[in-house]
C-alpha positions as CSV (number, residue, x, y, z in Angstrom):
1,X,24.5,-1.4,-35.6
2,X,23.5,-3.5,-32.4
3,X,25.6,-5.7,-30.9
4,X,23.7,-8.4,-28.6
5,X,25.8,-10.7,-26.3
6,X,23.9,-13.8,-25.0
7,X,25.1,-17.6,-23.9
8,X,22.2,-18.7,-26.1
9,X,18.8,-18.0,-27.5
10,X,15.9,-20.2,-26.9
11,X,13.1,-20.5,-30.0
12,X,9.6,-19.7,-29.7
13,X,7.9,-23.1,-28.2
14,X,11.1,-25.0,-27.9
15,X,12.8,-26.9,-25.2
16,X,15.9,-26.6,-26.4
17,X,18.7,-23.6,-27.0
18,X,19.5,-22.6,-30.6
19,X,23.1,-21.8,-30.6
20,X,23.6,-18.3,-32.5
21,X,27.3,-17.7,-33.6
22,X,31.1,-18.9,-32.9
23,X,32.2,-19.4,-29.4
24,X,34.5,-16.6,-28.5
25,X,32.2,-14.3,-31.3
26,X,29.9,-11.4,-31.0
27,X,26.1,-12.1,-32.3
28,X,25.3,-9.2,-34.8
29,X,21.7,-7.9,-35.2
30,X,21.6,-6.2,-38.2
31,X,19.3,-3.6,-39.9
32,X,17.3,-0.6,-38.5
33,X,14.6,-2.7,-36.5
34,X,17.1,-4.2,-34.0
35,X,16.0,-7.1,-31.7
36,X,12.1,-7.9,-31.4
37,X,10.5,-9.9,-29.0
38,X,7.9,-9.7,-26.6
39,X,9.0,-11.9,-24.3
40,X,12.4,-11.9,-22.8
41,X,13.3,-14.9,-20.4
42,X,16.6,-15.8,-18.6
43,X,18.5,-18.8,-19.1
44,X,16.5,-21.1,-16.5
45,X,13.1,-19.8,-18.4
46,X,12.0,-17.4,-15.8
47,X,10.4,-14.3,-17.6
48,X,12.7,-11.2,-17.3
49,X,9.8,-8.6,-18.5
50,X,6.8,-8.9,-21.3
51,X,5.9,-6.4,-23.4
52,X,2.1,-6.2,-24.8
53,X,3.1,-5.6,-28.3
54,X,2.3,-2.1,-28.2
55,X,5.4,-0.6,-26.2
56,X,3.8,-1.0,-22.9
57,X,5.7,-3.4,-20.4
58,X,2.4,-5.9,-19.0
59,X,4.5,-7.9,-16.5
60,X,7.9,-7.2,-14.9
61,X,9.8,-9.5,-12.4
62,X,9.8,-8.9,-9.1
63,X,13.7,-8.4,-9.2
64,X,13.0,-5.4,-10.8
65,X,11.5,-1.9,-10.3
66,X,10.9,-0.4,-6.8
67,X,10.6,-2.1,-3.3
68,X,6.7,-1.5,-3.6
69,X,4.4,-4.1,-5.2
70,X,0.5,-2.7,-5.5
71,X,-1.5,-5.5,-4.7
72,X,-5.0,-3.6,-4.4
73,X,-6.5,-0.4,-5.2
74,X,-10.2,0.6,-4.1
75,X,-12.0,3.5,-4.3
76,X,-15.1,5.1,-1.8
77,X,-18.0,6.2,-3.4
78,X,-20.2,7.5,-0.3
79,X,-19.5,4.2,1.0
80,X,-19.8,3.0,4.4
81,X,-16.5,1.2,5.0
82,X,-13.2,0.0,2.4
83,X,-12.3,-3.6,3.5
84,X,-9.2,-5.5,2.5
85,X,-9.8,-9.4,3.0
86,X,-7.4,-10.8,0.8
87,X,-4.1,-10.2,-0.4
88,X,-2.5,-10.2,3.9
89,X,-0.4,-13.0,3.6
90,X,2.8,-14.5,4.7
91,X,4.2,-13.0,1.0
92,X,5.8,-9.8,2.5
93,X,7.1,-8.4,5.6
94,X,5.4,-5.1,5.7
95,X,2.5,-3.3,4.2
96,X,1.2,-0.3,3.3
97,X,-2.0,1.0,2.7
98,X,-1.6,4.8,1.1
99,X,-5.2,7.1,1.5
100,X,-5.9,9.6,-1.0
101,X,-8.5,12.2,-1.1
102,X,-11.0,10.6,2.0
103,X,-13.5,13.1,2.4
104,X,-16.4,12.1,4.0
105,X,-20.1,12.9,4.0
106,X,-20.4,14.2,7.7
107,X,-18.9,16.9,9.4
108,X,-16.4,16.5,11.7
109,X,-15.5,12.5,11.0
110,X,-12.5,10.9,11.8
111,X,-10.5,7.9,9.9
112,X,-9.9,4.8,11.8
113,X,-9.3,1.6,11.4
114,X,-9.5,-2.2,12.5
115,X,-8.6,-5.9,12.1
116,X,-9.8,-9.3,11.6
117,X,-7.2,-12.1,13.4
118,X,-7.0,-15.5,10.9
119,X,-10.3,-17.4,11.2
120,X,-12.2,-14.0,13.5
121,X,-14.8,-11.8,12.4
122,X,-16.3,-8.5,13.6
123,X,-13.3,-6.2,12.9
124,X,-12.4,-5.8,17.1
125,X,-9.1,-6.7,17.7
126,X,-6.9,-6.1,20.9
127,X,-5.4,-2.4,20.6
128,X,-2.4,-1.0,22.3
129,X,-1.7,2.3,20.8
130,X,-0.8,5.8,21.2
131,X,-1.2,9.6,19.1
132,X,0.3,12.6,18.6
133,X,-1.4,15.7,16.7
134,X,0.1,19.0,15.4
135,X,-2.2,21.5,14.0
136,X,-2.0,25.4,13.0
137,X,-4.9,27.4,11.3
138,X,-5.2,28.3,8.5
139,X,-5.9,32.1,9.2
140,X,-2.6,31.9,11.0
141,X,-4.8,32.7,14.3
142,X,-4.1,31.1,17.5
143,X,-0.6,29.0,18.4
144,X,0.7,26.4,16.6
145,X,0.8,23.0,18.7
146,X,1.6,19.9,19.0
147,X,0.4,17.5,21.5
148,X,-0.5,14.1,23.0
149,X,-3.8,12.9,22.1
150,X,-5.4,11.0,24.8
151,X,-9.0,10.5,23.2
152,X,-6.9,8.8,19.8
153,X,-5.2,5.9,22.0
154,X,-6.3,2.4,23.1
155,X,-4.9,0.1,26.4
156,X,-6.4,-3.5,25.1
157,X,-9.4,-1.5,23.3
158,X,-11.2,-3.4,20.8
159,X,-12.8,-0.2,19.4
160,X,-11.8,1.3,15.8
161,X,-8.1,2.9,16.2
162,X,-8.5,6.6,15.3
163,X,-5.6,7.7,12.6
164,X,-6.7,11.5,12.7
165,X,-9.1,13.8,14.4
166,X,-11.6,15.1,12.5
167,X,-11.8,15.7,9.1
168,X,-14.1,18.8,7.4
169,X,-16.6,17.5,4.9
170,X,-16.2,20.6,2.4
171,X,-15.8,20.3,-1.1
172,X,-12.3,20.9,-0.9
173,X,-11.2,19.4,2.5
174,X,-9.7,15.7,2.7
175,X,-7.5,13.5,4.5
176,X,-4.5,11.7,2.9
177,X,-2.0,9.7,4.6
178,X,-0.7,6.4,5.3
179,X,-0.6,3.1,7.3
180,X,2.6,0.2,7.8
181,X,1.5,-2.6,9.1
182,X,4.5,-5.2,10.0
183,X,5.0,-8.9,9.4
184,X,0.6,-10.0,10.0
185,X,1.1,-13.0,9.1
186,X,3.6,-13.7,11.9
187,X,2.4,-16.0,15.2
188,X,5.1,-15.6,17.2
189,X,4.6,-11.4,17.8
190,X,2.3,-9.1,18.5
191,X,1.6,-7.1,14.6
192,X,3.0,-3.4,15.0
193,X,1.6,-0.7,12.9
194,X,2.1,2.8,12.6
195,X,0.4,5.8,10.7
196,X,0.8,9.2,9.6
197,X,-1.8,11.0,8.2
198,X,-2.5,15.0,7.0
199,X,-6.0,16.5,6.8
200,X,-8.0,19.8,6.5
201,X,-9.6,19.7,9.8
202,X,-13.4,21.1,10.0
203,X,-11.9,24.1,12.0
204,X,-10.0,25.1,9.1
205,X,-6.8,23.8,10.2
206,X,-3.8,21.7,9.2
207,X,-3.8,19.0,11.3
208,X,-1.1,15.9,11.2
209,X,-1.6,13.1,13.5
210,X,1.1,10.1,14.5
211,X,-0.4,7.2,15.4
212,X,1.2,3.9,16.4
213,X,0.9,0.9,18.1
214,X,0.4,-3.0,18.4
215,X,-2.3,-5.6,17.7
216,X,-1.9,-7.4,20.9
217,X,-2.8,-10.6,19.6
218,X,-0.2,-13.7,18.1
219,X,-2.3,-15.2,15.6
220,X,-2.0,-13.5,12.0
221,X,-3.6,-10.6,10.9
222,X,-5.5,-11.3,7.9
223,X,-8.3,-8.3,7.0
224,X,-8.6,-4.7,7.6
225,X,-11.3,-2.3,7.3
226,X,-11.5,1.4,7.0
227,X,-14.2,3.7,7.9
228,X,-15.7,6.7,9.7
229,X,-17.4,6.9,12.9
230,X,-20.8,8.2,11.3
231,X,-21.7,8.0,7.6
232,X,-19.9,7.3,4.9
233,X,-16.5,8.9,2.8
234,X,-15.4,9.5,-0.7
235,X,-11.2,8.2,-1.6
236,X,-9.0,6.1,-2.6
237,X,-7.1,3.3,-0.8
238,X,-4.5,1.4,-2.3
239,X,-2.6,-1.6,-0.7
240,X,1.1,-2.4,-1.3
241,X,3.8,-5.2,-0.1
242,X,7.2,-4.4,0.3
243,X,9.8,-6.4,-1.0
């Protein structure tokens, strides 16, 4: 037996709540099927969750589940660049964009990225950043090291940031990683970022690179592109807002 415990219960369509039981009672659901609904709202009529019909939950408040909300997800096929132009808003504090898989098509590429302020165009943006790479070979040959990467930073550059060095373009060799981008829609600050990002470098190394630094611009940061310096990449990049 299930015993359900609610103020009231509101009926399918209706505007008003349909009193079940005594006050001071418990509301008995009898029988092996339990409670059934696909919809299940609060007392205000804010939807809690709903269910498809078919055991799968289509739509969950945001008061639920983890502090990451997917907002895109869009996949490289030999393409030349992956552009997010919508979904940077005021909405959330921070962002993260999660690569998976980017291999691209020639040798010895590395992944960067750029931004569009609110109302600009041409993906050049004011950079102030810096790197750090560790790498160690695969054939355990050589010494292990980390360093500061000098060619991977910007002082007011308005080129594409580089978030790793080179990546191979083997069947098997990728990059994944990922970027945080903080509070773009603010107009008070400069936008931070940083990244971390793992590949399989064309020397047949593991390389990790730390990058970080600031769009020094105030006005909101609205679009961000992907790409390669030369050719075009294979992966997945999916966007997320943290609650």
């Amino acid at each position: 037996m299930t015993t359900l415990k609610v103020n009231a219960i509101e009926p399918e369509g209706g505007t008003t709540n349909l009193t079940v039981g005594l006050s001071g009672q418990n509301v008995v659901i009898g029988g092996s099927g339990g409670l059934k609904a696909n919809t299940f709202k609060d007392a205000g009529g804010n939807t809690l969750w709903t269910s498809d019909g078919s055991g799968n939950i289509s739509s969950v408040s945001t008061q639920f589940g983890g502090a990451q909300v997917l907002i895109q997800s869009q996949t490289a096929s030999n393409s030349a660049s992956l552009s997010f132009t919508s979904g940077i808003t005021s909405t959330y504090k921070e962002y993260i964009f999660e690569f998976i898989n980017i291999n691209p098509a020639t040798d010895e590429q590395s992944f960067q990225f750029q931004a569009n302020a609110s109302g600009q165009s041409g993906y050049n943006e004011v950079i102030s950043s810096n790197h750090i790479r560790v790498f160690h070979q695969e054939d355990n040959g050589g010494t292990p090291t980390i360093e500061y990467w000098t060619a991977g930073d910007q002082g007011n550059g308005t080129g594409y940031q580089y978030l790793s060095d080179t990546i191979g373009n083997g069947a098997d060799e990728s990059l994944a990683g990922e970027l945080h981008l903080f509070n773009p829609a603010n107009t008070t600050y400069v936008t931070h970022w940083y990244s971390t990002t793992q590949m399989y470098h064309r020397s047949d190394r593991t390389f990790q690179s730390l990058a970080a630094g600031y769009f020094n611009v105030t006005a909101a940061i609205t679009n961000i592109q992907f790409n390669v310096p030369s050719g075009n990449f294979d992966g997945k990049i999916k966007m997320y807002g943290v609650k």
